[in-house]
VEXDREN-128452 format. One line per 8 residues: number of its first residue (from 1); for each residue x, y, z of N, C-alpha, C. Coordinates in nm, 2 decimals. Example, Ala and Ser with C-alpha at 12.3 -4.5 7.8 and 13.67 -1.06 7.14 Angstrom:
<atoms>
1> 1.32/-0.57/0.78/1.23/-0.45/0.78/1.32/-0.33/0.78 ~ 1.28/-0.22/0.71/1.37/-0.11/0.71/1.29/0.00/0.79 .
</atoms>
This chain:
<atoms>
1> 0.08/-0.12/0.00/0.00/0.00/0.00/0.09/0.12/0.00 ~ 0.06/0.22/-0.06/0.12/0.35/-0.10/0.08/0.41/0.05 ~ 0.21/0.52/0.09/0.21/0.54/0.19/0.21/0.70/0.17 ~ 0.11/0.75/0.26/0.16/0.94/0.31/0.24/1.01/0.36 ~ 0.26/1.12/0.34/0.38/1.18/0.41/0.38/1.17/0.57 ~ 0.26/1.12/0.68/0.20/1.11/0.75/0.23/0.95/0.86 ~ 0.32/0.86/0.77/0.35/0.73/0.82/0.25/0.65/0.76 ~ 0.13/0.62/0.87/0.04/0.50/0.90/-0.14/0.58/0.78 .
9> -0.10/0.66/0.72/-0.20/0.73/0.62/-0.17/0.73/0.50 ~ -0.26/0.68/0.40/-0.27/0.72/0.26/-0.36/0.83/0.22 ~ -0.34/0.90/0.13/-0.43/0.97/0.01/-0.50/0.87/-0.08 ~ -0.68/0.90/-0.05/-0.72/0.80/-0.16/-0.84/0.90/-0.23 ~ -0.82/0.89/-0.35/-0.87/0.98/-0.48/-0.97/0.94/-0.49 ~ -1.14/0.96/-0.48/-1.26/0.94/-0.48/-1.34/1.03/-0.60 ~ -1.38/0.96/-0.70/-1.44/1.02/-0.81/-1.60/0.99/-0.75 ~ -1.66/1.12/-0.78/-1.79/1.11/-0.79/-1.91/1.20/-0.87 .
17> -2.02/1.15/-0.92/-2.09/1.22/-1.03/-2.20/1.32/-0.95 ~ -2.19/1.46/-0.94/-2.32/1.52/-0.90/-2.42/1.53/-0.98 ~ -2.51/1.47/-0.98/-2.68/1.47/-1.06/-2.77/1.59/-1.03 ~ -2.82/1.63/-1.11/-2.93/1.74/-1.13/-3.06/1.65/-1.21 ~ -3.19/1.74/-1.11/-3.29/1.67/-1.22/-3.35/1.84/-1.27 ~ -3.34/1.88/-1.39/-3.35/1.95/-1.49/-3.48/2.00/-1.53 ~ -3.55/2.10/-1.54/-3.65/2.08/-1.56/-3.71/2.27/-1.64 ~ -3.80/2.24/-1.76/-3.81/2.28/-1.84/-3.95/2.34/-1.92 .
25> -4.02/2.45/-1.92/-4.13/2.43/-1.99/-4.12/2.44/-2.09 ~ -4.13/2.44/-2.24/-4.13/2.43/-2.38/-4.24/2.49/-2.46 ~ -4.25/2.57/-2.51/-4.43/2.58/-2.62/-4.36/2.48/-2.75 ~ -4.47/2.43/-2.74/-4.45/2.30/-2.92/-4.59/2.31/-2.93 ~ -4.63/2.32/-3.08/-4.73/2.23/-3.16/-4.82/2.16/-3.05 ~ -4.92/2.20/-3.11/-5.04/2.04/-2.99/-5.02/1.94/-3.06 ~ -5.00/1.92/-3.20/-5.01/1.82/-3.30/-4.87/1.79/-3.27 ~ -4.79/1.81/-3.21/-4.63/1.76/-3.15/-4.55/1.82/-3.05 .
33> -4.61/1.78/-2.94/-4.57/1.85/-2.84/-4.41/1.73/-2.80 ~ -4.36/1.67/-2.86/-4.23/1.58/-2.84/-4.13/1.69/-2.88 ~ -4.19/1.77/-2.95/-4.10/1.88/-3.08/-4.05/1.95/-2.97 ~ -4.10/1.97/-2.83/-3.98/2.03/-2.71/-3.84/1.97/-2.67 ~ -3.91/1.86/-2.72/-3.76/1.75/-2.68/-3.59/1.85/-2.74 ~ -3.67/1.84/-2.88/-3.57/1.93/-2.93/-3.54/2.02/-2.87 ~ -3.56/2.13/-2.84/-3.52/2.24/-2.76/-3.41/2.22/-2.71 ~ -3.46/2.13/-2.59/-3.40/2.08/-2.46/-3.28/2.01/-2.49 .
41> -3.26/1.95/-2.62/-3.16/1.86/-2.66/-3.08/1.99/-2.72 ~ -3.11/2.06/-2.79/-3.02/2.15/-2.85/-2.97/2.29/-2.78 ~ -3.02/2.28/-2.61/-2.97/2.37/-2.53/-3.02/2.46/-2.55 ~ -3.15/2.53/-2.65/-3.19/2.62/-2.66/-3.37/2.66/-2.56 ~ -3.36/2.57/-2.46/-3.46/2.63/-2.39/-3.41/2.69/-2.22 ~ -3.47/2.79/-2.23/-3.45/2.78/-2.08/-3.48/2.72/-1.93 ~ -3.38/2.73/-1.86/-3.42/2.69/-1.76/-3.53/2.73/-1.65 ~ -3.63/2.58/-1.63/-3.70/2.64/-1.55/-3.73/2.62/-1.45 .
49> -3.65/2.51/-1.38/-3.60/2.52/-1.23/-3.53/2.36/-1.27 ~ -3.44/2.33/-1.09/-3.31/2.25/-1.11/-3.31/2.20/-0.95 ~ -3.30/2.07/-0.98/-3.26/2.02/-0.80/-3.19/1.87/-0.79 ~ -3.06/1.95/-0.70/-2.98/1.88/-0.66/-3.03/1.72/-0.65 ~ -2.95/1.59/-0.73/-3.01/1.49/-0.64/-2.90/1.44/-0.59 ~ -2.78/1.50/-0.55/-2.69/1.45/-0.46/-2.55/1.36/-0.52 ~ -2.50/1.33/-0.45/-2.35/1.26/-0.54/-2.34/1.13/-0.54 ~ -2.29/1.09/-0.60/-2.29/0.96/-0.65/-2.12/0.91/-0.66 .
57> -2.07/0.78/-0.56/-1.94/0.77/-0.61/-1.92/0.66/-0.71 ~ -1.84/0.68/-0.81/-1.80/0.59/-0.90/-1.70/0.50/-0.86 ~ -1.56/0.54/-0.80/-1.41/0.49/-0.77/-1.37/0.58/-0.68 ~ -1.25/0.46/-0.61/-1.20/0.53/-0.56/-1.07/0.41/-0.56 ~ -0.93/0.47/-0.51/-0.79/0.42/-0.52/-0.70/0.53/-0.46 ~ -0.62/0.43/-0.42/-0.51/0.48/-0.36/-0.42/0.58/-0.40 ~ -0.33/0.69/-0.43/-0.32/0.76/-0.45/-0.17/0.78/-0.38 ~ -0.03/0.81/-0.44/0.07/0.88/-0.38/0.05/1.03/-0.34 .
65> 0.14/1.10/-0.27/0.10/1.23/-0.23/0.14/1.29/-0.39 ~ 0.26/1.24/-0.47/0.31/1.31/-0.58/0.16/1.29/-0.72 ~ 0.11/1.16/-0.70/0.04/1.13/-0.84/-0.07/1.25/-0.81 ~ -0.12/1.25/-0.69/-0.23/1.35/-0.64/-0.18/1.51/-0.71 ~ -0.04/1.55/-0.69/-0.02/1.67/-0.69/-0.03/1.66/-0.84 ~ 0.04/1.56/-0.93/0.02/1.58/-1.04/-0.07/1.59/-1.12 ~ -0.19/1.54/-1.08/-0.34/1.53/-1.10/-0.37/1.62/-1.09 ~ -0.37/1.71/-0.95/-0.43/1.85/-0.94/-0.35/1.94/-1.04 .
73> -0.25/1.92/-1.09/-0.20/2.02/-1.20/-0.28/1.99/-1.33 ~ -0.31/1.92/-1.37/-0.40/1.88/-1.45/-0.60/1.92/-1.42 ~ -0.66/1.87/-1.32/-0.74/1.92/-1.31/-0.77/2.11/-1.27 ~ -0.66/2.16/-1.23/-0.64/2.29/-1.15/-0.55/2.36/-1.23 ~ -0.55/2.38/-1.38/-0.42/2.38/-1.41/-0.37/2.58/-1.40 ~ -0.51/2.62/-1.35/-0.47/2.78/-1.29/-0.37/2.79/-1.17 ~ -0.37/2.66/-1.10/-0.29/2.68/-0.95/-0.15/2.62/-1.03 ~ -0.11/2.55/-1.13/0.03/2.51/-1.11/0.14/2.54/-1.07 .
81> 0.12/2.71/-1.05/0.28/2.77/-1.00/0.24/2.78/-0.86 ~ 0.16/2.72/-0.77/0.13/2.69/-0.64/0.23/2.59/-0.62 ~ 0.28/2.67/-0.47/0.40/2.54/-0.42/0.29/2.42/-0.36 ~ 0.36/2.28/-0.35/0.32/2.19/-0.33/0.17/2.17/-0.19 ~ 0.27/2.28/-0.08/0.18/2.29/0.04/0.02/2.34/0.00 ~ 0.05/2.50/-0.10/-0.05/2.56/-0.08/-0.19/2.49/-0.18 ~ -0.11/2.42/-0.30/-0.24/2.32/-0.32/-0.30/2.19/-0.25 ~ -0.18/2.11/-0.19/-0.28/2.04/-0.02/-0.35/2.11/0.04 .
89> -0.29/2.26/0.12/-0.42/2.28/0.12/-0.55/2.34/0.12 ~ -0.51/2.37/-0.01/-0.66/2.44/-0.13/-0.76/2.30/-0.11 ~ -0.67/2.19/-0.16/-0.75/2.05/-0.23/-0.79/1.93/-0.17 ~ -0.62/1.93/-0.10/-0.63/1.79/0.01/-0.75/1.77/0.12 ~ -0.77/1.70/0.17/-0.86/1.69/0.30/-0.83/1.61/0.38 ~ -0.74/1.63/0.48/-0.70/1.60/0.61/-0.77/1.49/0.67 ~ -0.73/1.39/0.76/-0.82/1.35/0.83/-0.87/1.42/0.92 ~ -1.00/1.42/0.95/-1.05/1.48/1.08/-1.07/1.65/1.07 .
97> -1.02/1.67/0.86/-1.08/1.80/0.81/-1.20/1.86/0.78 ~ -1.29/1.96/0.81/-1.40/1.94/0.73/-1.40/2.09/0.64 ~ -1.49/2.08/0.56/-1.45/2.18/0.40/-1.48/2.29/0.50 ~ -1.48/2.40/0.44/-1.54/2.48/0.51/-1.59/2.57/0.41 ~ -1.75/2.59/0.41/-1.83/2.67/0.32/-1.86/2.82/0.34 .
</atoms>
């Protein structure tokens, strides 16, 4: 097992999908009211309200402290000239951290 700068702790990378249910009113045709579908498919309708349905995790894996950093240069790639600390702790999450909103 890949180990942390920490000893007896790893970094483990958790991918997960946040879902939205989307929702839309349309004017179409009476004789085709599917003809909204379109809209909605081609981004051209507006939004008419949106609710969170929460996160979903796909994976998760172990993670060196370096592949992590590397990753966030990739995902983050505005922070790259961030020294190593100050994107741990933009990104990282500590044990026993919580986010703070």
């Amino acid at each position: 097992m890949i180990k942390s700068n920490s000893g007896d702790k790893v970094w483990v990378m958790v991918d997960a999908i946040y879902t939205y249910r989307m929702r839309y009113c349309v004017e179409a045709p009476k004789e085709h009211p599917e003809y909204a579908l379109d809209d909605v498919t081609m981004e051209t309708a507006k939004e008419f309200s949106q609710l969170g349905l929460g996160e979903t995790i796909t994976s998760h894996r172990v993670v060196s402290t370096m592949e992590a950093l590397d990753m966030c240069d990739v995902d983050n790639d505005y922070c790259k000239s961030w020294t190593d600390e100050q994107k741990m702790n933009a990104f990282f999450t500590r044990e026993g951290e919580k986010r703070e909103f």
